[in-house]
C-alpha positions as CSV (number, residue, x, y, z in Angstrom):
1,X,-68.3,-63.1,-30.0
2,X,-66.4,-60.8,-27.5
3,X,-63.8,-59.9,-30.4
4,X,-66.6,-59.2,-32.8
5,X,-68.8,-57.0,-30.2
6,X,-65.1,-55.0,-29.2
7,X,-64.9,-54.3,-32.6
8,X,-68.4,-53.6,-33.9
9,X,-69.1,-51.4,-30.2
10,X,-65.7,-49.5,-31.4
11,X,-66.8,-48.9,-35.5
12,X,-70.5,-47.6,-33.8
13,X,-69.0,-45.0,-31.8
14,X,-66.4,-44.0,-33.6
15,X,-69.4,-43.6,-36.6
16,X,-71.3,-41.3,-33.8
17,X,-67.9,-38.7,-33.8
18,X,-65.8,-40.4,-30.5
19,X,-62.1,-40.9,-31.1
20,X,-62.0,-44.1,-30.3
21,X,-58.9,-46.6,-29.1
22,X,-59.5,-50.4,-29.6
23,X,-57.2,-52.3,-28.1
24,X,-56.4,-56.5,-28.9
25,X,-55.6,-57.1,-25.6
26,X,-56.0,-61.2,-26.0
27,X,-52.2,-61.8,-25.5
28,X,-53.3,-65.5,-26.8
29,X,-55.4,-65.4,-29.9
30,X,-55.4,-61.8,-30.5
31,X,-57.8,-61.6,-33.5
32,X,-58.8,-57.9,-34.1
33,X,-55.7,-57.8,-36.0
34,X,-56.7,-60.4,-38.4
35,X,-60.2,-59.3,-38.8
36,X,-59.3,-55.8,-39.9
37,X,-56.7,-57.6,-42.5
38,X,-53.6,-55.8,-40.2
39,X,-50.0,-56.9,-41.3
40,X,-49.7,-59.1,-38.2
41,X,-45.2,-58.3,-38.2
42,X,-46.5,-55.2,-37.3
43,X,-45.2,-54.5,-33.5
44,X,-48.1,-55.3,-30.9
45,X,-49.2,-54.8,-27.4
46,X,-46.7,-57.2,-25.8
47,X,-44.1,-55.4,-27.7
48,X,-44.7,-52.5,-25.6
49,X,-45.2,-53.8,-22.3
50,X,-42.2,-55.5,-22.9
51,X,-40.5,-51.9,-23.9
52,X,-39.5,-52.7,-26.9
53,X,-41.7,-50.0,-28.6
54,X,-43.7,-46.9,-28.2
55,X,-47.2,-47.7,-28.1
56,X,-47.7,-45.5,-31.0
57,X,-45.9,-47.6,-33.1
58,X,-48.6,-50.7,-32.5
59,X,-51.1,-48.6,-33.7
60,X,-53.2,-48.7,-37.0
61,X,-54.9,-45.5,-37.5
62,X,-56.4,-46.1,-40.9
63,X,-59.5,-47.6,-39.8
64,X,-62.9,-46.5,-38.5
65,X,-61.1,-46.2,-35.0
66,X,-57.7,-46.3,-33.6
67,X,-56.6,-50.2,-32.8
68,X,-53.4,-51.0,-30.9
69,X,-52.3,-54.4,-32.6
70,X,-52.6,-57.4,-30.9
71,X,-49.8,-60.0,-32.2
72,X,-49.7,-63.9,-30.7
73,X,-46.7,-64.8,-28.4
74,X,-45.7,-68.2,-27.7
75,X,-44.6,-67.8,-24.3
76,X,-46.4,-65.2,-22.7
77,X,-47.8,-64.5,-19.2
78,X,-50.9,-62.3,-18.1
79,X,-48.8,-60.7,-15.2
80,X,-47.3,-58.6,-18.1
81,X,-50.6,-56.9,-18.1
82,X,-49.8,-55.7,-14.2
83,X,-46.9,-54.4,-15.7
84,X,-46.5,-50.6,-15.1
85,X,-46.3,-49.8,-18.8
86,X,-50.0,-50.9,-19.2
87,X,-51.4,-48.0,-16.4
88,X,-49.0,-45.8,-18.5
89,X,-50.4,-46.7,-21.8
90,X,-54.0,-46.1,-20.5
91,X,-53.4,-43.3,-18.8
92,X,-51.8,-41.8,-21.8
93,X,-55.0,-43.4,-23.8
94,X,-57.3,-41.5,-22.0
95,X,-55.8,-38.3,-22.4
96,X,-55.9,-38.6,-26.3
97,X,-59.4,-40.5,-27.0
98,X,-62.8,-40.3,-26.1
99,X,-63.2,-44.1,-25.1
100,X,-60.9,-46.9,-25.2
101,X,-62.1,-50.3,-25.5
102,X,-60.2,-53.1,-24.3
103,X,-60.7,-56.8,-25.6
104,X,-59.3,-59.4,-23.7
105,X,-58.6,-63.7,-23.6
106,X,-62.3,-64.9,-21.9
107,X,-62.4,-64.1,-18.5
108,X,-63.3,-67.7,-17.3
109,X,-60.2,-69.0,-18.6
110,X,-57.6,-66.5,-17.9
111,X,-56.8,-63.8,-15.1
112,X,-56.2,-60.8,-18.1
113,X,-59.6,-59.5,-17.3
114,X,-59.1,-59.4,-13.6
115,X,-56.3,-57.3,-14.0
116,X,-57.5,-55.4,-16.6
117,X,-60.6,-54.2,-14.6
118,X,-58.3,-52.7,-11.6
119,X,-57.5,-49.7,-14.2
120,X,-61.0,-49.6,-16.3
121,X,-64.2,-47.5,-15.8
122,X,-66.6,-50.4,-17.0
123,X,-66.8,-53.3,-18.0
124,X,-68.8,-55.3,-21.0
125,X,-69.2,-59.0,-20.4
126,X,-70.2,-61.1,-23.6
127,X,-72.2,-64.4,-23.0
128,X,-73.1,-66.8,-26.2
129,X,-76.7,-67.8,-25.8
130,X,-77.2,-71.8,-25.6
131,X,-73.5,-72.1,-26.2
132,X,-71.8,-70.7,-23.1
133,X,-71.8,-73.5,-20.1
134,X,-73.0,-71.4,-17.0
135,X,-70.5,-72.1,-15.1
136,X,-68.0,-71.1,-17.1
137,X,-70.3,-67.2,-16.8
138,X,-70.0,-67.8,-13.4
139,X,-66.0,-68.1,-12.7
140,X,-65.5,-65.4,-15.5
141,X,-68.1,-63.0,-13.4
142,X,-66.5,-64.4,-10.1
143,X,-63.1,-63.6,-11.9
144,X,-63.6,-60.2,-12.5
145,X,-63.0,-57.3,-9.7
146,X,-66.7,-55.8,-10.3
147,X,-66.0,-53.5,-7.2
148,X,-63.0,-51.9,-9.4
149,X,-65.0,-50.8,-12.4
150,X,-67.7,-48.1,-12.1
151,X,-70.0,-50.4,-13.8
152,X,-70.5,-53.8,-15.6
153,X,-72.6,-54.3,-18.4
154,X,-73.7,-57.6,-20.4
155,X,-74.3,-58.6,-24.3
156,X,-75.9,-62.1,-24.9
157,X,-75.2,-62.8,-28.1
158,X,-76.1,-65.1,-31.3
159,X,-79.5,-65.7,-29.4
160,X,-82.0,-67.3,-31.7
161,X,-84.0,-65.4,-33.7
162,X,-87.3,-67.8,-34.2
163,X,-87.4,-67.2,-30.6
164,X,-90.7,-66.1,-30.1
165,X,-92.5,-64.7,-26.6
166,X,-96.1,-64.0,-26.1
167,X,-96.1,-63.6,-22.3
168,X,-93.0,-60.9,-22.6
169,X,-92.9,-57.7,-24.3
170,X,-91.7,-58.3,-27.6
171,X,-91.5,-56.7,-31.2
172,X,-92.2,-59.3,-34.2
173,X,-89.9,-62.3,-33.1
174,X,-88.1,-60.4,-30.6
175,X,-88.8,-60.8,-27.6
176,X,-87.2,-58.4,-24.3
C-alpha cells in the first residue's frame, strides 16, 4: 500500500499543477518502476549513490510526475542512503520541484526510513487496516526520527468499506 499511496499522492498533485519528483527509494523491491511499465535496465537510484550516474539519467519524465527509477540490487546496504550523494540529490531536488516524494522499504523492517527522515520535511506513514500486526506500527513509528521531520502524517489504508458507525460521524458507510 505504501508504493501505491507514493504513487497515487504524486499523480494527485502533480494533476493540481506541482512539479513533482517521485522517488523508488525501496533499494529492495523497488516497485514504482514496474507499476508505471519503466524499462527496469534503465539506470536507478543505487546507480547514483554509487556514482555511477547523474541522477538525471534515472529519471523518467514522461509520466504524470517526475520518478527517479528504483532498480533491485542483490547486495545492497541502507547505509548507501547516508551516503553524501543522497543530501546532494535532494538538495538539488528541491531546487527544481515543488514536492518530492520519497518511497521507501517499510520502516519496521529496515533502517532506510530512519535515514531518510534526517533530510525530509515530513513524513507519510501507511498502515494496512486488520492486516498490519501492531507491533510491527510500533517499531516502524519507533524507527523513525519524528523529531527530524517537520511533521508526520498517517494513511490507513484498504479499511473495510461495510464498516458501518452510528455512534461516530459518518457519511453513508463511512464512518470518521
Amino acid at each position: 500500500g505504501k508504493s501505491i499511496t507514493s504513487a497515487n499522492l504524486a499523480i494527485l498533485l502533480s494533476q493540481r499543477g506541482y512539479k513533482v519528483m517521485l522517488i523508488d527509494a525501496d533499494l529492495y523491491h523497488p516497485t514504482l518502476t514496474k507499476m508505471f511499465d519503466i524499462d527496469t535496465n534503465k539506470a536507478g537510484l543505487v546507480d547514483y549513490l554509487n556514482g555511477k550516474v547523474s541522477w538525471e539519467e534515472c529519471v523518467c519524465e514522461n509520466l504524470p510526475m517526475d520518478l527517479l527509477a528504483g532498480k533491485e540490487k542483490k547486495a545492497v546496504s541502507s547505509a548507501v542512503l547516508l551516503n553524501e550523494r543522497m543530501e546532494i540529490l535532494l538538495k538539488e531536488l528541491k531546487e527544481k520541484y515543488d514536492i518530492i516524494i520519497i518511497d521507501t522499504a517499510p520502516a519496521a523492517y529496515m533502517a532506510d526510513a530512519s535515514y531518510i527522515s534526517k533530510q525530509v520535511d515530513a513524513m507519510l506513514y501507511v498502515v494496512r487496516h486488520d492486516y498490519t500486526n501492531r507491533h510491527l506500527v510500533e517499531e516502524g513509528l519507533n524507527s523513525i526520527n519524528q523529531e527530524c521531520a517537520e511533521g508526520i502524517g498517517y494513511v490507513l489504508n484498504a479499511v473495510d468499506n461495510k464498516m458501518r458507525t452510528y455512534d461516530k460521524y459518518g457519511y453513508r458507510k463511512y464512518g470518521y
